[in-house]
N, C-alpha and C positions, 0 to 999 in steps of 0.2 A: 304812870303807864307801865305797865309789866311786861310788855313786848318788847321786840328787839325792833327797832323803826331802821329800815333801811333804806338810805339814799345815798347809795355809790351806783346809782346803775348803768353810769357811762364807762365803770369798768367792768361791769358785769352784769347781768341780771337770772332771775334764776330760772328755771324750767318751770315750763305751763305744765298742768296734770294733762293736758290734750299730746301734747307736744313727745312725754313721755310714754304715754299710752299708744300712740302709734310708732316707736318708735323701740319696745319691747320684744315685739317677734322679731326680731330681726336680729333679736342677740338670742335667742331659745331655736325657735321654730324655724324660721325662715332665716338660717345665717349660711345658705349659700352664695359661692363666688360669682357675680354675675357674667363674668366670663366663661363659667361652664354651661357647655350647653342641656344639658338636662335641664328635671322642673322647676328643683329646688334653688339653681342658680336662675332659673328665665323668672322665678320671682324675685327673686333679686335683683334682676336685671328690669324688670317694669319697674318696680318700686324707685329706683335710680332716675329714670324715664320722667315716673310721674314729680318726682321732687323738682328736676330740670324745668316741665313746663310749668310747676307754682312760680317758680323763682323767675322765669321768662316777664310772666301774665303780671308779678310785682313791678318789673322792669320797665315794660314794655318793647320788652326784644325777644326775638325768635330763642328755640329751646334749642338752637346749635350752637345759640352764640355764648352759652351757659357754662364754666368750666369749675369745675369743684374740685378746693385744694382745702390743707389742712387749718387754712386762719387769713384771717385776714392780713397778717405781715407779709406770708406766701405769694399772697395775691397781688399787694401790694412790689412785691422784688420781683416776682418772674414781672408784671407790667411793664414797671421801668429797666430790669435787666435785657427780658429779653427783645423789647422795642431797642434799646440802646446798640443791641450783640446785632439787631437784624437791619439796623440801617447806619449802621457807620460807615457804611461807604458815603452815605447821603450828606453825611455830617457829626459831631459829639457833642453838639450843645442842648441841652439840658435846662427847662426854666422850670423852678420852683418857688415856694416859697418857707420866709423862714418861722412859721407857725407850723407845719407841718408834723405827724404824730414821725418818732423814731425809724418808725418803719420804712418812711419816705427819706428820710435826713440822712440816715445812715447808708442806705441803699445810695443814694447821692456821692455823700464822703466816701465809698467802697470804690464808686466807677470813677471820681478825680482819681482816685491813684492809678487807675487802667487807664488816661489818657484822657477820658470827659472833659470838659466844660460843666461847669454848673454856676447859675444867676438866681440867687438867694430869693429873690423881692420880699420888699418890706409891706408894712400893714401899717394903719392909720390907728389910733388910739381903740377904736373898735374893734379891731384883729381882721380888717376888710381888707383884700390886694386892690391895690391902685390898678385898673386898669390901662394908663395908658402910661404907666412902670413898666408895664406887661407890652403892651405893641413893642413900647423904645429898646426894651431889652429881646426882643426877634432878631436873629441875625440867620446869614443864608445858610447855616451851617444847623440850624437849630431843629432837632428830630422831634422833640417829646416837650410837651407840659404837663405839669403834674401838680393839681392843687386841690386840696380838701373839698371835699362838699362841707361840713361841717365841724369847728373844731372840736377837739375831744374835751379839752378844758372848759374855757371860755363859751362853747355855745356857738358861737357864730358863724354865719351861713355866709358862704359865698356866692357872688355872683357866675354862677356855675354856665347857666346858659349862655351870658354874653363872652365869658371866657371860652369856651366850646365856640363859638362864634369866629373869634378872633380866629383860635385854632386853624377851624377849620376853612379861614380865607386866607390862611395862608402856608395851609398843606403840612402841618405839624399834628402829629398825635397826640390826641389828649386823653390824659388819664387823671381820676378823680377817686381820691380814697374815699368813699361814702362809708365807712364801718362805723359813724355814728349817725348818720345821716338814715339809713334806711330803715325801715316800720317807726321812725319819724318825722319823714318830709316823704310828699306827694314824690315821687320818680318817675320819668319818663326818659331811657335814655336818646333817642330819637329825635326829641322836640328840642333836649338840651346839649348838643352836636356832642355827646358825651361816645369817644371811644375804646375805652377801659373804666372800666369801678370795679374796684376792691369792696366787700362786704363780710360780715361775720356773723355766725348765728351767734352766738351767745350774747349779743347785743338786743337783741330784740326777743329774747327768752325762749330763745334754742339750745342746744349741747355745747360745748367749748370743740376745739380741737376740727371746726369745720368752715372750710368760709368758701366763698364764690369768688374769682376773676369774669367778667361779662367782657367776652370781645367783638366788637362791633365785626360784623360780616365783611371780608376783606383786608381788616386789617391783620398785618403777617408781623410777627415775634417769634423769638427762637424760646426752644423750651428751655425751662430752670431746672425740670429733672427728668431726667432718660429713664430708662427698663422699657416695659412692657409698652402695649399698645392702647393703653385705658385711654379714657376722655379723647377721643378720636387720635390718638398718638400721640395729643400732646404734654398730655401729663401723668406719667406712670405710677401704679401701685396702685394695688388691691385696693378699690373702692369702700369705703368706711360705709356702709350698706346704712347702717341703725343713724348714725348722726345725719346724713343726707338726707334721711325720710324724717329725723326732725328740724331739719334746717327746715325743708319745703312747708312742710306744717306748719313752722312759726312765720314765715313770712308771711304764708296765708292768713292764719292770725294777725297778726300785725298790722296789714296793711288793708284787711275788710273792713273795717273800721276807724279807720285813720284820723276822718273827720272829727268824729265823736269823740274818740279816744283825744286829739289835740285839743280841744278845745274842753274837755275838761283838765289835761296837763298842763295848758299856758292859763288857765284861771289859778291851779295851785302855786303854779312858779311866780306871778305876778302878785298873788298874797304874801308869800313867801319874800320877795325882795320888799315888797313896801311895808313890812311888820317890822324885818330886820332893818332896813332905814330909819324907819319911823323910829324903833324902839335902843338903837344903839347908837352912836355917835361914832365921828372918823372914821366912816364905812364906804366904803367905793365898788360900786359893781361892775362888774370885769364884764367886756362883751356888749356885741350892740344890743341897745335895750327893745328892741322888737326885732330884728332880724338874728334869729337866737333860736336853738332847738326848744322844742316847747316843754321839757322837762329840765332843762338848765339852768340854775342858780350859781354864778360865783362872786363872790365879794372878798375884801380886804379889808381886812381892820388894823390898822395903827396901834402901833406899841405895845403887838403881842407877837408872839410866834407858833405857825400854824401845826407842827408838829405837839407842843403841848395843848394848843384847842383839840386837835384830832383825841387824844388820850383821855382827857375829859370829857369829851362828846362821849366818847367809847364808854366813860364810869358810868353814864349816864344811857347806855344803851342804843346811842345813835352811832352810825355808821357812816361817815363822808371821805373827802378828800382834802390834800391839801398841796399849794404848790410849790411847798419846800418839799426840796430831796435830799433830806437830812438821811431820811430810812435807805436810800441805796449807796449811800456813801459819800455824796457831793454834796461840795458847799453852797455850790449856786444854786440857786432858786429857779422855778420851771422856765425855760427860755422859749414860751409864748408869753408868760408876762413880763417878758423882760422887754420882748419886740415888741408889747404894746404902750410900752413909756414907763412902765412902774419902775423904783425906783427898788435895789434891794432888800431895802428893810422893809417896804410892804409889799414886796410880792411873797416876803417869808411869812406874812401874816393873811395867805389867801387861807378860804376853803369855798370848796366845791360842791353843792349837793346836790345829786341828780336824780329826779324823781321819776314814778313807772305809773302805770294805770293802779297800783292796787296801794298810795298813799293815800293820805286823808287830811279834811281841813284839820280835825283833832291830830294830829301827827305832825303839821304843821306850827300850830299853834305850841304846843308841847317843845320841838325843837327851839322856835324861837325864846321863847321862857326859862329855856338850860342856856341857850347862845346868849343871851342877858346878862346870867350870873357868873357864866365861865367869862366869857367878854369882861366882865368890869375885875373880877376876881386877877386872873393876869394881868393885866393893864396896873393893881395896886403893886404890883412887883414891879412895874418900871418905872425906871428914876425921869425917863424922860417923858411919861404921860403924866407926871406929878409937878414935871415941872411946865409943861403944858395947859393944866389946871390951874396952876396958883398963878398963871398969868391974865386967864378967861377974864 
């Protein structure tokens, strides 16, 4: 296969030709400030307008409760900062959990040193929160919950609605990073007592550098950044005019189609895991095996390590992840598969592939047939899968 097959799309995905094509004038023709009142900015200023109610009508929430910031970390830190800055009178506890993307954890370890409370919860071999971890750890002091819709790694869906549930009987804001979760799980935030989610287009094959905050009507947070009076005062600076009108577009995209589009992605990802099963040995798949984004594959494999798989997938033209963080400098291994029981030597031997609407059974097949040769190819370099064999 002479193409480049890519499956990393849970870090990225790339631009629809739709996506960019509405998304064009607005860097040429139409790059007025929508703040100005003239024409060329009241286009600009609709175009802002219409993008808010795509993103609402994906949600199921009003186009006021829409607020658009640079990414989904953004979205994610003003959430928990400025719920945290606007009710500490009420209390500083904080429940989280410890799967959680950087953006959440971090944001976390930032407000302990400003006084917070914060209650980790753990996750079941699955990467699922216990919930009644989650009641026991309530206390009177507790402002915010903050739990994934979906992990970035591992796949796995939480139980978003009964968590929202909980929440909200017992008068705690809840916020849900959905930046993998949306244009691939059905959303309503209404039905799922959801009052915050973070989202990102470049996840769902919009622009980078754009994401959404949704805040439920009523609930009050202090802003993360001042100036001007944009997004009704509370989030300042010039409106990125071209990436908003392709956010809105891609949601649109995205979520017209939902059905279709999953259920031909949870057919490839379920080929996908029972090939690599089937065809490799000492292999273990990360993540619950149905309750799982429907483009998410991750496994382990024994007695290799996932930084030299990643290199070799690459000679070979495939594109994945993996969750060792040898490439940013650390020696420990991703700490969702630590928290889900893996042991260090095979969390260093994960990888990741995350597939989109535009892979294929042929690309499938292909992958697993290099993951074959590289798989066994590594493994004869280690002393301890040799000496694992000569005991079989």
């Amino acid at each position: 296969m002479s193409k480049y097959i890519y499956m990393d799309n849970a870090a990225t995905t790339p631009v629809k030709e739709e996506v960019l094509e509405a998304m064009l004038p607005y860097f040429t023709e139409k790059y007025g400030n929508p703040s100005s009142v003239y024409s060329l900015g009241s286009e600009s200023k609709v175009a802002v307008e219409k993008a808010r109610e795509q993103v609402a009508k994906a949600l199921g929430a009003d186009k006021k409760e829409i607020f658009f910031t640079a990414s989904g970390s953004e979205s994610d830190n003003w959430a928990i900062k400025g719920i945290a800055y606007n009710r500490r009178n009420k209390g500083n506890h904080i429940i989280t959990s410890k799967i959680e993307h950087h953006a959440v954890l971090n944001t976390c370890k930032y407000l302990e040193k400003q006084g917070f409370e914060v209650t980790y919860l753990n996750v079941d071999s699955d990467g699922v929160v216990d919930l009644e971890e989650l009641k026991n750890s309530i206390k009177d002091t507790t402002i915010l919950i903050t739990i994934m819709f979906a992990n970035n790694e591992i796949g796995t869906i939480q139980p978003i609605k009964e968590i929202g549930q909980i929440a909200k009987e017992n008068d705690i804001v809840f916020h849900t990073d959905a930046v993998q979760a949306v244009g691939s799980v059905e959303i309503d935030v209404k039905d799922l007592n959801v009052d915050l989610l973070s989202l990102s287009a470049h996840k769902f094959h919009g622009p980078k550098g754009i994401g959404v905050l949704y805040v439920r009507q009523g609930v009050r947070l202090d802003n993360l950044i001042h100036g001007g009076g944009q997004e009704r005062s509370k989030r300042a600076g010039t409106e990125n005019v071209a990436s908003i009108v392709g956010l809105g577009k891609a949601i649109e995209l995205a979520t017209g189609n939902l059905e279709e589009k999953n259920k031909k992605l949870s057919a490839l990802r379920d080929s996908l895991i029972e090939k690599i099963e089937s065809k490799i040995d000492y292999v273990k798949l990360n993540g619950h095996r149905t309750k799982r984004l429907p483009g998410n594959v991750n496994v382990s494999f024994q007695f290799i390590e996932g930084e030299s798989l990643l290199l070799m997938l690459d000679m070979n033209k495939i594109a994945g992840s993996s969750g060792s963080a040898c490439t940013s400098g650390a020696l420990d291994p991703s700490h969702v598969l630590l928290a889900i029981g893996l042991d260090h030597e095979t969390a260093h031997g994960s990888l990741r592939l995350s597939l989109s609407e535009f892979n294929t059974e042929e690309e499938i097949d292909f992958v697993v047939e290099k993951l074959v040769g590289i798989v066994d190819r590594l493994r004869q370099m280690s002393p301890l899968y040799e000496k694992i064999k000569g005991e079989k």
